[in-house]
N, C-alpha and C positions, 0 to 999 in steps of 0.2 A: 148747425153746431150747438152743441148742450153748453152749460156754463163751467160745467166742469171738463169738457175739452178745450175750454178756450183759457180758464183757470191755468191748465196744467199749459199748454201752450207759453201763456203770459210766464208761470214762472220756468221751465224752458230756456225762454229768451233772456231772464234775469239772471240768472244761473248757468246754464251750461256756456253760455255763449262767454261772459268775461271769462268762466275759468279755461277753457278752450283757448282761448286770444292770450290769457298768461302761460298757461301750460308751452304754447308752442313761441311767446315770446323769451321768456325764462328757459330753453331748453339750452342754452349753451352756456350759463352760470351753474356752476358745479361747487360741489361742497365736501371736504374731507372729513367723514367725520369718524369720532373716537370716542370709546368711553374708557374713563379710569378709574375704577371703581377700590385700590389701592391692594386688592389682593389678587384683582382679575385686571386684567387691559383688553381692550380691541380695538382694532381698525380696520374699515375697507379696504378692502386690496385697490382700490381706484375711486377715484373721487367719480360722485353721483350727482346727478342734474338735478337742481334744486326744485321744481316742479313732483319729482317722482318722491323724493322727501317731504313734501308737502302732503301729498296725497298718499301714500304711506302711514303717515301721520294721522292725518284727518282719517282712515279710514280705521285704524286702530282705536279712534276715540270713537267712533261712531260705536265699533264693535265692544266696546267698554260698556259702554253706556247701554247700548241694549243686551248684556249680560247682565252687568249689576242693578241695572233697574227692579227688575221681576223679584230678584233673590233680596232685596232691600225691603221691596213691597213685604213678600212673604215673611220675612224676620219682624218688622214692625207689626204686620199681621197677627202673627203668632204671638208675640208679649215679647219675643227673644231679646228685641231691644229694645230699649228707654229712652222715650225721646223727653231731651232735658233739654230744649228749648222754652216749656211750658206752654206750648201753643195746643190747641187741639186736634188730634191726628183723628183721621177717619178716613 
């Protein structure tokens, strides 16, 4: 085995396996949830297992972040924006 099978192996076992053991412990706590946003309202039609909210969640931030990363790069890139921290961008 290479180091980087055993690498991906080791994290694997750090990772998939707690969120696995939560997922399927946490699958009967449920969650109502609601937004009121004071011109708009919603709600679920059914309360959702707090696992699939989780991961819902986590995957929208994931998909945030590797959208706005590139288009950040490229604006700072370009001069478009100013970084007013005073640090040196490069």
């Amino acid at each position: 085995m290479t180091a980087a099978r055993i690498l991906l192996l080791v994290l694997l076992v750090i990772v998939a396996v707690p969120a696995t053991l939560f997922t399927i412990q946490n699958l009967g706590w449920t969650a109502q949830l609601s937004v009121d946003l004071h011109v708009w309202a919603s709600r679920l039609k059914a309360p959702m297992p707090v696992p699939y909210l989780m991961w819902i969640s986590f995957g929208v931030g994931i998909l945030t972040g590797m959208i706005s990363i590139p288009a950040l790069k490229a604006a700072f890139a370009s001069g478009a924006l100013k970084d007013d921290f005073g640090g040196p961008t490069g």
